[in-house]
N, C-alpha and C positions, 0 to 999 in steps of 0.2 A: 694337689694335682701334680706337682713337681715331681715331689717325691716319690708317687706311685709311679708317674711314666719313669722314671731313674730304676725303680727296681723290675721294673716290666724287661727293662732292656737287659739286666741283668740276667734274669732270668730267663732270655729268648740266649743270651750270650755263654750261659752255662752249658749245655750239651754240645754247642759247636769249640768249649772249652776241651770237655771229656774228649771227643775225637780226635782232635790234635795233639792232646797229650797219650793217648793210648799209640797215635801213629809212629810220636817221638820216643816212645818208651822201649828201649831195648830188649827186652827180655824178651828170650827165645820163644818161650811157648806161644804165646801171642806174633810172631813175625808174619805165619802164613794170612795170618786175621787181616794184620796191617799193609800187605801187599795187594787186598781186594779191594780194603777200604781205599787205599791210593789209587787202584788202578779206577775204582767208579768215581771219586772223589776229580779224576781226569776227565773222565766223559762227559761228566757234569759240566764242568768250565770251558771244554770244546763246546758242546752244546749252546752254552748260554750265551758264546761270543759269538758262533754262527747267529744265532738268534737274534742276538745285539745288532750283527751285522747287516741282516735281512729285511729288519723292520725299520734302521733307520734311514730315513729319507734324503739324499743329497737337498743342503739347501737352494735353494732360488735365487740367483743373484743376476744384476743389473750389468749388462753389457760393460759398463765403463768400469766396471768393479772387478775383472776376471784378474785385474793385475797384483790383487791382494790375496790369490786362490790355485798360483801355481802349485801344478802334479794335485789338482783333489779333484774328488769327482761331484760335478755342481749342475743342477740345471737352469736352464736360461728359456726364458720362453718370449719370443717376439714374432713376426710374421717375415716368410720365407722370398726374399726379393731375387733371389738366382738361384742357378744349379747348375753344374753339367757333372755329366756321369762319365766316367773312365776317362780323365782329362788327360792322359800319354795314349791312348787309344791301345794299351799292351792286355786286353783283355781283364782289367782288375775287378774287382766288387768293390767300387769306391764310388763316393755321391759326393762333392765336394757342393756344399751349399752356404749361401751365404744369409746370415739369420741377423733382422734388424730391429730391435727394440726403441724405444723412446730416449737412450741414454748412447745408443752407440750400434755399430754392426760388428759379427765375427763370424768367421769364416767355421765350417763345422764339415772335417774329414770324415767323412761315414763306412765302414766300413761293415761287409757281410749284410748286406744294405736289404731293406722291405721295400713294399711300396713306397715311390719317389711323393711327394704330397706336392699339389698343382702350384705355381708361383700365386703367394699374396697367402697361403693359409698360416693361421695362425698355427705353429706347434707348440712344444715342446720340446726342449732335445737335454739329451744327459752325455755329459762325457768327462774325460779330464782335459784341462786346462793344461796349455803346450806351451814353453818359449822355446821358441827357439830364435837363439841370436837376437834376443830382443820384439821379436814379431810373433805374438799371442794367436792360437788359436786353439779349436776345442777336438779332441779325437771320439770318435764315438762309434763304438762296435755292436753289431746285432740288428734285429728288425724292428726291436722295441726300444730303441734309442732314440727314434723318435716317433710320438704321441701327438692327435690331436683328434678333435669329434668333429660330426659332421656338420653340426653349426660354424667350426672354425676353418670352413674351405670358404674361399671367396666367391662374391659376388660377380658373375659377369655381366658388363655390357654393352652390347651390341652397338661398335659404331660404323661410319665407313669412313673412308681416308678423307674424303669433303672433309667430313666433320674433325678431322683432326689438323686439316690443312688451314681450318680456320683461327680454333682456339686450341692448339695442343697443351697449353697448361692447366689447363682445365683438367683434362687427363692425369696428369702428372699425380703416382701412388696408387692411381686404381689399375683392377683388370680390363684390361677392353678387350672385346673380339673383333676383328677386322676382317675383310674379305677382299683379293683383288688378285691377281696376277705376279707370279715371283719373275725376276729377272736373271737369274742364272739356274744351273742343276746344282744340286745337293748331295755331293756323294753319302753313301746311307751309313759312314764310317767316318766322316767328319765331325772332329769335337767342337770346330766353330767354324762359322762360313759367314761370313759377311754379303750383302745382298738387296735387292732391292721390290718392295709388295707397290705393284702398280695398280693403278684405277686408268679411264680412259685421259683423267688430263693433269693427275697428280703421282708422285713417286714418293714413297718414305724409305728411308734407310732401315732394313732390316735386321739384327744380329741374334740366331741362332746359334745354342750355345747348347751342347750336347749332339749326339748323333739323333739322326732321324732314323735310322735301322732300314730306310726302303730309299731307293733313287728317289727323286725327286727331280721329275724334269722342268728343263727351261718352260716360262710359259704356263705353266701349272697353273690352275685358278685354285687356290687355295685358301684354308681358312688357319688366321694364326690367332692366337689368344694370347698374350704376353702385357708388358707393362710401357710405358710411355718413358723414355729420358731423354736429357738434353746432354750429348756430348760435346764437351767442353774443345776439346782438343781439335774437330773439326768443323764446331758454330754450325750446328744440327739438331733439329731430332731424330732421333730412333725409336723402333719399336726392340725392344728384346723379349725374346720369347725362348722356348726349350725344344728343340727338333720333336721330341715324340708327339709335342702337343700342335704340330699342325698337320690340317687334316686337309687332304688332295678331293675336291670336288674330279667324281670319275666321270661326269656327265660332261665334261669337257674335255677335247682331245686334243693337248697343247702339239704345234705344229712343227713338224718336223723340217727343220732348216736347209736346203740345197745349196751345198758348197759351189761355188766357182771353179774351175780353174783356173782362171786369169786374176782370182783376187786371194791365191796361197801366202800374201800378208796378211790377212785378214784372220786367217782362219783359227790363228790360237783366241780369236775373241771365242770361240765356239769347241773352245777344250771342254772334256767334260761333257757334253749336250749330244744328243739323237741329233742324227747328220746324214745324208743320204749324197750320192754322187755316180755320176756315170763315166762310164769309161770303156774299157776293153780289160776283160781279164785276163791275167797270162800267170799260167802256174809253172814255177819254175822248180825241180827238185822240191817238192815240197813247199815253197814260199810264193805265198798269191800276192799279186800286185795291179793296180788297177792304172790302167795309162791312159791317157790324155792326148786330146786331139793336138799337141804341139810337141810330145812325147815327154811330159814332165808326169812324174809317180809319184802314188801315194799306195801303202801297204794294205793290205787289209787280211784281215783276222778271222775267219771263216771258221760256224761249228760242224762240229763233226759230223750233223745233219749234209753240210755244206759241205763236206771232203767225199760223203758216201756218193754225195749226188752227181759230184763234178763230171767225170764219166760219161755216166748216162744220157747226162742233159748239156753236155757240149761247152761248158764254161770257158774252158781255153781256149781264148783268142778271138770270145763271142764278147758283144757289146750289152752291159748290163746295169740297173741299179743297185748299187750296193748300199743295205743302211746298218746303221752300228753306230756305238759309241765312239765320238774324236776321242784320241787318246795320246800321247806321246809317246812313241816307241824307242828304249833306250837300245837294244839291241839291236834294230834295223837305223835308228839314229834319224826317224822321222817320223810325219806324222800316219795313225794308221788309225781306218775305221774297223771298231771293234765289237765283233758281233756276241763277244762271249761276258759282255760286261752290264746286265741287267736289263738289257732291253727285251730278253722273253723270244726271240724270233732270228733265223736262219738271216745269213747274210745277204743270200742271194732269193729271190721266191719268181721263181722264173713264170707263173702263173701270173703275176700281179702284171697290170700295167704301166706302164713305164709313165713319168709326166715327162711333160712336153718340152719342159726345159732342158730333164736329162738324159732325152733321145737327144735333144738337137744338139748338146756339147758333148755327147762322147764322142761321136767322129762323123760329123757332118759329110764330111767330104767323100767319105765309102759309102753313104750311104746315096749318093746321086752318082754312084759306078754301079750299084747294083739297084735300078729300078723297079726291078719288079718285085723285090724282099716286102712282105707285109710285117708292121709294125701294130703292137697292140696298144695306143694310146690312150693315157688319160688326160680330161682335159674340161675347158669350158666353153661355151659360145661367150663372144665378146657384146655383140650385138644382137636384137632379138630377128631372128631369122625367119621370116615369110615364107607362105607354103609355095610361092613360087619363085624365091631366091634359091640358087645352085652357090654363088661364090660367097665367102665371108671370112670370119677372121677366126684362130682359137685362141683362146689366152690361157695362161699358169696357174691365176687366180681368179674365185667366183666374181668380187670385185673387184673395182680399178683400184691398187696399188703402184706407188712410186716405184720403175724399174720392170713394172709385169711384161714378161715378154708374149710378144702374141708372131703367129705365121697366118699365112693369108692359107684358105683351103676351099676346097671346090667337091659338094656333092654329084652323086650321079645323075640323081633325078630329083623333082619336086616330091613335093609331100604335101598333104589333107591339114596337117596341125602344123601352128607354128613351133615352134622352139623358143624359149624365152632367154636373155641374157641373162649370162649367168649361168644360165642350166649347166649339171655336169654332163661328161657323156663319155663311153668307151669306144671308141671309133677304134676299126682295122685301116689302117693307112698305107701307103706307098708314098715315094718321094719322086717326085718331078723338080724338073727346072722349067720354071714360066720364063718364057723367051722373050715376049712381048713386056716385060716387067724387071726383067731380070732379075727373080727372086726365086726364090727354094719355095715349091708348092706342096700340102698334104693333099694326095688323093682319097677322098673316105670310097673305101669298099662298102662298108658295112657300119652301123652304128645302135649303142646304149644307152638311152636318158640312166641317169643314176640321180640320187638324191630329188633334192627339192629346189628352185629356182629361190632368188632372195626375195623377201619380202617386197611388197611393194612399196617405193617411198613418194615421199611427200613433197609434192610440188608447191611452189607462191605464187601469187598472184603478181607482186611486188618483184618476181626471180626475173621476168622479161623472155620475150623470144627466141634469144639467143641460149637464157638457160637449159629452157623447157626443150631445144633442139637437142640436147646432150640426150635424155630422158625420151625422144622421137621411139615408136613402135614398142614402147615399152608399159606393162601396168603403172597406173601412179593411183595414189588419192592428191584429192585436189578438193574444200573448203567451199561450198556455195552455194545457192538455192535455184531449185529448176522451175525453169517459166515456160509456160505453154505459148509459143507465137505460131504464126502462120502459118510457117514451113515445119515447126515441129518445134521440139523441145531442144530449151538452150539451157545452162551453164550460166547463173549471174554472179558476180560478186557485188554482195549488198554493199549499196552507197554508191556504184561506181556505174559506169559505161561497160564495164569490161564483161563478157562472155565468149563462150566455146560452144559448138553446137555439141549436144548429147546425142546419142545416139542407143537409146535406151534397149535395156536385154526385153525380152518376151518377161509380161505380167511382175515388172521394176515393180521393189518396192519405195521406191523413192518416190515415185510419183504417184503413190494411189493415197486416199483420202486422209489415212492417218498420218502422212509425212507432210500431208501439202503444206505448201509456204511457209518452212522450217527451212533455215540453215544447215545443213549435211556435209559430213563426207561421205563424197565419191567415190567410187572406186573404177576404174576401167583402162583400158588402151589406148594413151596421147596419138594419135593418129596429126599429119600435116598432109591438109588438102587444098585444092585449087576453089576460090572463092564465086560460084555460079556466074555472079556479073563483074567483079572486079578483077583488074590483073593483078591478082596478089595469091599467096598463100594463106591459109587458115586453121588453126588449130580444132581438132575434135574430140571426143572421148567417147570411143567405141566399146560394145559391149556393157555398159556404163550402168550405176546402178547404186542405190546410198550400201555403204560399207556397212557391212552385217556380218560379223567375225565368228558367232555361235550356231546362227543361219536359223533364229530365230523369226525370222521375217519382220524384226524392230532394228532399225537401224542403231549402230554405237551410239550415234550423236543424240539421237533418243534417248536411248537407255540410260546414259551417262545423265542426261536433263533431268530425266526423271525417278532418279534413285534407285532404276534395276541394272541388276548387274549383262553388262555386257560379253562375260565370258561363258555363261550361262544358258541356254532357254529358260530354263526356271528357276526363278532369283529367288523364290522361298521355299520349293521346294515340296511344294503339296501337291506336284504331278498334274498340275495344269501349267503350262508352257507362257510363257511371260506375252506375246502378242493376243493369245486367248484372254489373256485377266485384264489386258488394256484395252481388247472390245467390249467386255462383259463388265467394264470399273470394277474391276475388284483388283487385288494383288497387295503386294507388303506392304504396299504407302497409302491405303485406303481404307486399313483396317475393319476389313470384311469376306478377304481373302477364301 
């Protein structure tokens, strides 16, 4: 066998003999021969090294290992813990990401970049291996530089900030999604913003890293997806996440902030942020400026909508809201609301109505020189107002808030419906001075319910009479079972002494046979009245009635008992209405439905 494979090779080596010796043979007649055989004899070996080049695969090597593979080209394959895109913000196609394996992490310049892959997926990436000055990393050019399937995108899951306020280590290497409230704006060209996702009684440290490409304003209920760590340097956790991957819940309309005048320290807290302010506008050669009841300015930035209209609609020297973006103004050298900076809307909207706050701080005092000027207010009822109350109070906001400013105000005449606190409303106003009080009074002309009054809240039994006076003339629920006495239906709270007289609606269903002597909530208007034979006052609940949210004619507290859905009439859905299937026993928990 030796010998035969020895002469096999011989024999495959004889003709690549003859060719080489014909190419080195000089004689003339043969030269044109040997300049073709050359010239394919090239194309052949370009060929084969392309091909060489094509098929072979960079090898696979381990993070901690790149230090043995400077300038070659290697792939590394671990799961992707950060990113940000165009990190000098100078417009580049770069993805600088940082790729963590079991042995180590490396940073990976991407360049001429594809799809960005979500934080936590597994890729692959190919590039060549970089020192510079001693600090390794990998370059990697194209869209297919880096690879991965759809099995290797991460898992997300769903937590809320509770849950991370409790055990954040727990988290610690997965994805979670989160939902809550950001605490500053995000400009949509910021490479990183630092920042805070609230909930109602917790705050985590937020750090986005990448641009979000859209504002993002203060207040935003948003939803972020990112990974959990603990920063060392200021004994926290954080969430980091990537600007593109949070997403703006639009069913929420984060609140638009009214600056002060009297508190222009305060105001660079609110750089950056949707900002509104009253004042007097005064166009000067070209440059708008918004002045202050004590004559201190602030600039503002007016679109071109805003220059067409100025004219027409009397802006100069007229008292108005201005909203826009706070911004620092280097060429006026202060601060200036700016309406051409994402916010989608004219600076001025002379249609809209003014809030209450910032009619009453642009220039209070001209405005009780000229009493007869109507004003188109927005605003709230503070307290709920009886159809034969004329005087009462407005306030800034639906609820009590720390600082909400209210004016005392006086309608023309009664009215049929109450008004509930809280209610919004558009009222045409004038300004008086009450002599008798010596305060600044709103005359309403004219007025508009808008929106929807706040829900009803929930009173205790345990809160006392002094609570439940706060809550006086207003809907509440209130916890407790109705008893038929002498004089009518009362209000007990089981185990105890304590009741309210009810004062039940026409054909209640609280009190007809399928609620009797169940525990309920109530729904109705805390009324405070004079007790028939004691000199005391007494609590009532008028219009009164067990809370029924679907208007199923089953009370919640039912439904909830007994397995049907409350938000519902029909909890299963076979077009009989959930109070018909609890007279007739049938429904989803009786399986006969």
């Amino acid at each position: 066998m030796p010998k035969h494979g020895g002469g096999l090779n011989r024999n495959m080596a004889d003709p690549l003999k003859d060719i080489m010796l014909k190419i080195t043979d000089d004689n003339p007649a043969t030269r044109g021969q040997k300049l073709w055989v050359m010239f394919a004899l090239s194309l052949f070996l370009v060929a084969t090294l392309n091909w060489y080049a094509m098929v072979r695969e960079p090898q696979v090597v381990d993070i901690e290992d790149l230090v043995q593979h400077k300038n070659e080209v290697v792939l590394v394959e671990g799961k992707v813990i950060s990113w940000i895109e165009d990190r000098y913000g100078n417009g580049e196609d770069r993805v600088d990401l940082v790729i963590e394996d079991d042995t180590g992490v490396i940073q990976v310049r991407w360049y001429s970049t594809g799809t960005i892959p979500p934080i936590g997926t597994n890729v692959t990436a190919m590039g060549d291996v970089v020192d510079y000055n001693g600090r390794f990393y990998m370059q990697a050019t194209g869209s297919g530089a880096l690879y991965w399937e759809p099995e290797d995108l991460p898992v997300l899951e769903r937590v809320s900030i509770s849950d991370l306020a409790v055990s954040p280590e727990d988290y610690v290497g997965q994805i979670v999604t989160v939902k809550g409230f950001i605490s500053e704006s995000i400009n949509p060209d910021a490479t990183f913003t630092s920042a805070y996702i609230t909930d109602s009684s917790h705050q985590m440290q937020l750090l986005v890293q990448s641009a979000t490409g859209v504002w993002i304003e203060t207040d935003s209920k948003i939803e972020v997806t990112g990974m959990i760590a603990y920063q060392e340097t200021s004994l926290r956790w954080a969430l980091m996440t990537q600007g593109p991957t949070l997403l703006i819940d639009r069913s929420h309309t984060p609140q638009i902030n009214m600056l002060e005048w009297s508190g222009e320290s305060t105001w660079s807290y609110e750089s950056g942020s949707m900002v509104s302010m009253a004042g007097t506008v005064l166009i000067t050669n070209g440059q708008w400026t918004l002045s202050g009841p004590n004559g201190n300015m602030m600039c503002i930035l007016p679109t071109d909508e805003d220059i067409t209209s100025a004219d027409s609609q009397g802006y100069n020297g007229s008292a108005y809201e201005a909203a826009g973006r706070l911004m620092w103004n280097n060429e006026r050298s202060m601060w200036c609301i700016d309406a051409n900076n994402g916010n989608g809307t004219n600076l001025i909207d002379p249609m809209s109505a003014m809030s209450m706050q910032a009619m009453l701080s642009a220039n209070p005092a001209s405005m009780l020189q000229t009493p007869s000027k109507r004003y188109t207010l927005s605003t709230f009822m503070q307290y709920s107002f009886e159809p034969l109350d004329t005087n009462g109070y407005f306030v800034d906001s639906q609820t009590y808030t720390f600082g909400q400013t209210r004016v005392a105000m006086s309608f023309p005449s009664t009215r049929t419906e109450w008004i509930e606190a809280g209610q919004g409303l558009i009222a045409n106003v004038t300004v008086s001075w009450d002599d008798q009080k010596m305060m600044m009074r709103l005359m309403v002309d004219t007025y508009q319910l808008v929106g929807e009054p706040p829900e009803p809240q929930t009173i205790l039994w345990d809160a006392g009479a002094t609570q439940w006076g706060y809550t006086k003339n207003q809907y509440v629920l209130i916890d407790g079972k109705a008893a038929l006495h002498e004089d009518g239906w009362y209000l007990e709270r089981p185990g105890s002494e304590q009741s309210i007289k009810l004062n039940v609606q026409l054909n209640a269903i609280g009190t007809d046979s399928l609620h009797e002597n169940q525990s309920l909530t109530w729904s109705g208007r805390l009324r405070q009245i004079e007790h028939p034979s004691d000199l005391s006052l007494v609590f009532s609940l008028d219009d009164a009635d067990a809370f029924d949210r679907d208007g199923d004619r089953l009370a919640d507290s039912f439904e909830e008992a007994t397995g049907l859905n409350s938000n519902t009439i029909d909890s299963d859905g076979d077009g009989i209405n959930d109070r018909e299937e609890v007279e007739n026993g049938t429904g989803p928990n009786n399986g006969n439905s």
